[in-house]
C-alpha positions in Angstrom: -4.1 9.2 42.7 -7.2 7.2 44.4 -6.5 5.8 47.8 -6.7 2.1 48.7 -8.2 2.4 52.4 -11.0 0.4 53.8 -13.6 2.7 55.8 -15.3 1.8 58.9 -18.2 0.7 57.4 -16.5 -2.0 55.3 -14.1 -2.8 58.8 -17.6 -3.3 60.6 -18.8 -5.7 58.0 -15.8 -7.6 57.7 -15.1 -7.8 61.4 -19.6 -9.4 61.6 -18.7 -12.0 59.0 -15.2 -13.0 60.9 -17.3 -13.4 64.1 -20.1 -15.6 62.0 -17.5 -17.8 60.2 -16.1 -18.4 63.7 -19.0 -19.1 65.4 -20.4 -21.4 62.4 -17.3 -23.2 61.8 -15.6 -26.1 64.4 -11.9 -25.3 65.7 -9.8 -24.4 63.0 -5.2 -24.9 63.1 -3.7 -22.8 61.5 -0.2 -23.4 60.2 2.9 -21.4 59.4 6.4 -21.4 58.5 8.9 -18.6 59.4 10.2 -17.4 56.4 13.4 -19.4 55.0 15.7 -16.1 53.8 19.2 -16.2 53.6 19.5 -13.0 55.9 17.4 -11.0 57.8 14.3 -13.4 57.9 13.1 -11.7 60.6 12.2 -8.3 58.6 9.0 -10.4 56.7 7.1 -11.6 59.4 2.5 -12.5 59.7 0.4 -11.4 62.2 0.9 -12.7 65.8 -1.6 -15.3 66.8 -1.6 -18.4 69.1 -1.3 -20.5 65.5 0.0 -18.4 63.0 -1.7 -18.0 59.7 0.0 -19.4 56.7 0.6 -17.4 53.9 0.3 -19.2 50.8 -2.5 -19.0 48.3 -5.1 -20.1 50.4 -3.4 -18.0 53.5 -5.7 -15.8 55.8 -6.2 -12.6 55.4 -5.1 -9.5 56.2 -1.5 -9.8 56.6 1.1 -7.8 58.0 4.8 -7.8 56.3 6.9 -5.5 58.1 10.1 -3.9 56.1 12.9 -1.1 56.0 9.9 1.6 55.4 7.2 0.6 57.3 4.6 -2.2 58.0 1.8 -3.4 55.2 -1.4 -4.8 55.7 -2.8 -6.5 52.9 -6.3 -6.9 53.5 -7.5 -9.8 50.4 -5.3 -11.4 47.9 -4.2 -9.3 45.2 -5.9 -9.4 41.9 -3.9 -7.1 40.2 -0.2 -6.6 41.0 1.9 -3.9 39.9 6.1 -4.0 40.5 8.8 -1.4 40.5 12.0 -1.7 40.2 14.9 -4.0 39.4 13.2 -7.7 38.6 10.9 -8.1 40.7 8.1 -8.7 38.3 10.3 -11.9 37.0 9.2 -13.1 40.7 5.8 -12.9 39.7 6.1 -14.4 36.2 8.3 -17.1 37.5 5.2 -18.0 39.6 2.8 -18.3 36.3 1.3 -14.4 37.2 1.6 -11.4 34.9 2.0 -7.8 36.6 -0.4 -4.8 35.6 2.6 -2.8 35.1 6.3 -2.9 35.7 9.4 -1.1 35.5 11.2 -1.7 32.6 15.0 -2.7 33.1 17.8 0.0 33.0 20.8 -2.4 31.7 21.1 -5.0 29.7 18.7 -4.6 27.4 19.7 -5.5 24.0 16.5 -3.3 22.6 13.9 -0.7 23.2 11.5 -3.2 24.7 13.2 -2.5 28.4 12.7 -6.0 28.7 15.4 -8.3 29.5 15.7 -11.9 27.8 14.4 -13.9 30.5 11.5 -11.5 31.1 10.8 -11.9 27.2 10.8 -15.7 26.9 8.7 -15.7 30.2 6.4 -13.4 28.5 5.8 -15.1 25.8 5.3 -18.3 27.6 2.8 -17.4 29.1 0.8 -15.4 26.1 1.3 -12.2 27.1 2.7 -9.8 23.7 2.0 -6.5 25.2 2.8 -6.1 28.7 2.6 -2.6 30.5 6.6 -1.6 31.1 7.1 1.8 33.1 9.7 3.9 31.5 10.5 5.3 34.8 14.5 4.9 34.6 14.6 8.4 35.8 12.4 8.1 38.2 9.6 6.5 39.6 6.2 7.2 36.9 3.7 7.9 39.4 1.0 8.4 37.0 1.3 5.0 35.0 1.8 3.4 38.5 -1.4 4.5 39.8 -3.4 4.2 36.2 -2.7 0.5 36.7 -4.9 0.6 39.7 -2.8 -1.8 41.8 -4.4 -3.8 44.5 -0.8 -3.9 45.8 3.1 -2.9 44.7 6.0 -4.7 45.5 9.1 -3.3 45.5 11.4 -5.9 47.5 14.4 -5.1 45.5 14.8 -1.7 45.0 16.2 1.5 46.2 13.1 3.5 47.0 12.8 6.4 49.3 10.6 7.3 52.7 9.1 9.8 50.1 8.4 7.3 47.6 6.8 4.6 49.9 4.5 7.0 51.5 3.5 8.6 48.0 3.2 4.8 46.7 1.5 4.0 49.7 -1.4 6.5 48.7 -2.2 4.1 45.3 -1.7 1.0 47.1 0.2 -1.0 50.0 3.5 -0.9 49.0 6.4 -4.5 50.3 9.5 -2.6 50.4 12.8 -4.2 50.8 13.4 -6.3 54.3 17.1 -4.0 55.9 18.3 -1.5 53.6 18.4 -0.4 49.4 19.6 -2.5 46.5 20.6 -5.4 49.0 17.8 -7.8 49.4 19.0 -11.2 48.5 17.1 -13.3 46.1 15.7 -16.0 48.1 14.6 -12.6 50.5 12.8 -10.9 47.0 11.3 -14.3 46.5 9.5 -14.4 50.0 8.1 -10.7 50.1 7.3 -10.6 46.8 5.0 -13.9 47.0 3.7 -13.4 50.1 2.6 -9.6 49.4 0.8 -11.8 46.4 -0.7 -13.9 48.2 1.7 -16.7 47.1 3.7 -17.8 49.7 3.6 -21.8 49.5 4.2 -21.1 45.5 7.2 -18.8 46.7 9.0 -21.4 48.8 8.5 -24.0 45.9 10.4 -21.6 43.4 13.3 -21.1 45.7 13.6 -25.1 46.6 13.4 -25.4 42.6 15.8 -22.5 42.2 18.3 -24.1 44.6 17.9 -27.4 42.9 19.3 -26.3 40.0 21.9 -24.0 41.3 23.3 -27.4 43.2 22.9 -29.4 40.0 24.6 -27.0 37.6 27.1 -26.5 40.7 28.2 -29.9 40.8 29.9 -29.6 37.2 32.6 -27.0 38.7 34.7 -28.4 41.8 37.3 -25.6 41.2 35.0 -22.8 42.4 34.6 -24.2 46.0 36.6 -22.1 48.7 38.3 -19.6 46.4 38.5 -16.2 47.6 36.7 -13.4 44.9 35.7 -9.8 45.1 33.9 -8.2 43.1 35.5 -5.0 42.1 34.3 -2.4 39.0 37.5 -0.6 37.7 37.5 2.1 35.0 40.2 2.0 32.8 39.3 5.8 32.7 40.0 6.3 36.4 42.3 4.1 37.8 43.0 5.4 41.2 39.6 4.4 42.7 37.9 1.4 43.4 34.0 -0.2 43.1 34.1 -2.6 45.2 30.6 -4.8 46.1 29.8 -6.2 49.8 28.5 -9.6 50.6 25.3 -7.9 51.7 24.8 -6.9 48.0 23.0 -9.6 46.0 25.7 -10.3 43.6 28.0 -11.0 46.2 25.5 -12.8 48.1 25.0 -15.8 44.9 28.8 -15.6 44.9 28.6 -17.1 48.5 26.0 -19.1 47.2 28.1 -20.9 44.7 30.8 -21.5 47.2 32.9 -18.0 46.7 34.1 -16.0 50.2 35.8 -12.6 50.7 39.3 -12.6 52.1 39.1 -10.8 55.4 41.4 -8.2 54.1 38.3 -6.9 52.2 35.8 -7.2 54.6 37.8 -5.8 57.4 37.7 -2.6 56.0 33.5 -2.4 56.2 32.8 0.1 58.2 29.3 0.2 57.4 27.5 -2.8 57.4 24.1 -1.6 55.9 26.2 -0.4 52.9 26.5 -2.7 49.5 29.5 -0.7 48.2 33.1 0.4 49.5 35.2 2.7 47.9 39.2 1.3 47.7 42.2 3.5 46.7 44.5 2.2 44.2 47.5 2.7 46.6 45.2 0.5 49.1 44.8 -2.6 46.5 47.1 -4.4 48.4 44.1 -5.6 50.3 43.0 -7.0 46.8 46.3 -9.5 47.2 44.6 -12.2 48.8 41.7 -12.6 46.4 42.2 -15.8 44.5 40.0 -14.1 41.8 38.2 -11.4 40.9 34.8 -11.4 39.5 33.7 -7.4 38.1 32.2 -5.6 34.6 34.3 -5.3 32.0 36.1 -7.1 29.0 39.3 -8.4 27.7 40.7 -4.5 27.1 40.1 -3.6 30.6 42.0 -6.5 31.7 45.3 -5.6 29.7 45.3 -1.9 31.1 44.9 -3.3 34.3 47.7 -5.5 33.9 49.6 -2.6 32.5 48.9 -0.5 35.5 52.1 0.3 37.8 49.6 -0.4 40.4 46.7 -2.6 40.0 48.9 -4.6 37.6 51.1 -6.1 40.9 47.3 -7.8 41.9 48.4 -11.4 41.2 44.4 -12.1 40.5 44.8 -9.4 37.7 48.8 -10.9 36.7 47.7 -14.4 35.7 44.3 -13.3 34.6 42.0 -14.6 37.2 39.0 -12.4 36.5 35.6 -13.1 35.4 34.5 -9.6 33.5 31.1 -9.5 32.4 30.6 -7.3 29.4 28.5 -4.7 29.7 27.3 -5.4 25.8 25.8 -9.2 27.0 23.0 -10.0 29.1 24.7 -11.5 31.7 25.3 -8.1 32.7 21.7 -7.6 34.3 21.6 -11.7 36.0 24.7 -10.5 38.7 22.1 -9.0 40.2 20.0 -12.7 40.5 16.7 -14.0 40.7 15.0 -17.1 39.9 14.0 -16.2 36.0 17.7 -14.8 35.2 19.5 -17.3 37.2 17.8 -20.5 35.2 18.6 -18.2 32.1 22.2 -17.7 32.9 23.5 -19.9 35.3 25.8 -21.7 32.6 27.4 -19.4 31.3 28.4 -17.5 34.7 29.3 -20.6 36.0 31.8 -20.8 32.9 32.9 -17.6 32.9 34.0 -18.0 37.3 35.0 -21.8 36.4 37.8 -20.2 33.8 39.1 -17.6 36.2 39.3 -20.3 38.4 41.4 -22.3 36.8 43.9 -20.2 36.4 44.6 -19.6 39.9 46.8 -22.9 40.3 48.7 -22.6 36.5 
């Protein structure tokens, strides 16, 4: 794997021309936004200066990001990009750019491409038939990542390791995720993944855009606003336990989005607040009493042997039906986990599929 560090020679030379721009060019301002993410804004932050630097496409360079794993310094714009990961090249594409590589996606794929729908249509959009996917579902393809010879990788939603970053960080500089795995909200994968492009101003635009519609589509379903939901994965193989998502994990975090909150009887019970999942006994569901619906993966079977359960079946979200079960056979399965590409892809159907459940909360 080749190494992406700049010697001192190319330091000296950078650091003569810096000092000649300066001196040839009148007083500059510089402007700058502080990054607009839902949580933890703080964790993407430029380089300190009396006038901070903005970070769009014409931004000045290098930049720093800081994150879970580290701090980057990008010293140019990218020219080639490479992603790993869960969606973060549909970022990229939603901006008009086309990764060197990315990792395909691990569920909902409906073939062998390892591309979901959304990435496909994007794709082909934008003329692109043979795009270099990573089969690195079982772990991270070294190799092909580093054949791409990536200016920089950006992995702002994912769940790598200390041991990954620093072996990533040998091919290129590597934008990790801003607090903690798997929980980096969508407007937060936006902003790290356009700024480590060098596309900040084009980042913020896809996120107002992305909001825009969210709000439009929104307005159509009035019964969604203030209900309480959890999302909760059962197994009609294993009843006693529960999956249960935090509002730190993105899927819960668009539920909020859409107007959705968590009955304090879940969220009282989080002792870790890093952590995107909480394990729930079935003799503990109790605590699932108080959610007006339930939102989870599953289909119309899993619902009747929930109801059927001695236990869960006393839920009155799972009684009268309340639940919004994805199928794992659909792609909707993949866009509970959102960004900008697979929200615009699937936002009405999700919205249909919560809008049902909750309507039957006041039959």
């Amino acid at each position: 794997m080749r190494t992406h560090r700049k010697t001192s020679l190319f330091t000296l030379i950078f650091a003569l021309i810096l000092v000649v721009a300066l001196v040839g060019c009148s007083s500059q301002t510089n402007n700058s936004t502080t990054p607009a993410a839902q949580n933890n804004a703080e964790n993407t932050q430029t380089p300190a200066t009396d006038e901070p630097a903005a970070q769009g496409s014409d931004g000045a360079y290098p930049i720093v990001i800081k994150h879970a794993l580290g701090e980057t310094i990008i010293e140019s714009k990218p020219e080639r990009i490479v992603t790993i990961q869960w969606a973060n090249h549909d970022v990229l594409l939603a901006m008009g750019v086309v990764p060197v590589g990315f990792s395909a996606a691990n569920f909902g794929v409906q073939d062998d491409s390892g591309l979901l729908p959304w990435t496909a249509e994007k794709l082909q959009e934008l003329g692109v038939t043979d795009p270099n996917v990573f089969q690195d579902t079982d772990g991270l393809d070294f190799e092909a990542i580093s054949d791409a010879n990536p200016d920089v990788i950006l992995a702002a939603y994912s769940g790598i390791t200390q041991e990954d970053y620093d072996l990533l960080s040998e091919i290129a500089p590597v934008v990790a995720y801003p607090t903690s795995p798997w929980t980096t909200t969508w407007r937060e994968q936006v902003l790290l993944n356009a700024e480590g492009a060098g596309m900040k101003a084009e980042g913020e635009q896809l996120i107002k855009d992305t909001e825009d519609l969210v709000a439009e589509k929104l307005s159509a379903y009035p019964q969604i606003s203030g209900k309480k939901v959890v999302w909760v994965n059962f197994s009609a193989q294993d009843m006693s336990q529960l999956h249960i998502y935090t509002p730190i994990d993105s899927r819960v975090s668009f539920l909020y989005e859409l107007g959705l909150e968590y009955p304090e009887s879940i969220t009282s019970q989080i002792t870790d607040p890093t952590s995107y999942s909480l394990k729930l006994s079935a003799e503990n569901a109790e605590a699932l009493n108080d959610a007006d619906l339930i939102v989870g993966y599953g289909n119309d079977e899993l619902l009747k042997a929930l109801q059927a359960d001695s236990l869960l079946g006393k839920i009155p979200a799972i009684q009268r039906g309340s639940v919004a079960f994805i199928d794992s056979d659909t792609p909707l399965v993949a866009a509970g986990t959102p960004n900008p590409l697979s929200i615009a892809y699937t936002i009405d159907e999700y919205l249909k599929l919560i809008g049902a459940a909750a309507d039957k909360v006041n039959e």
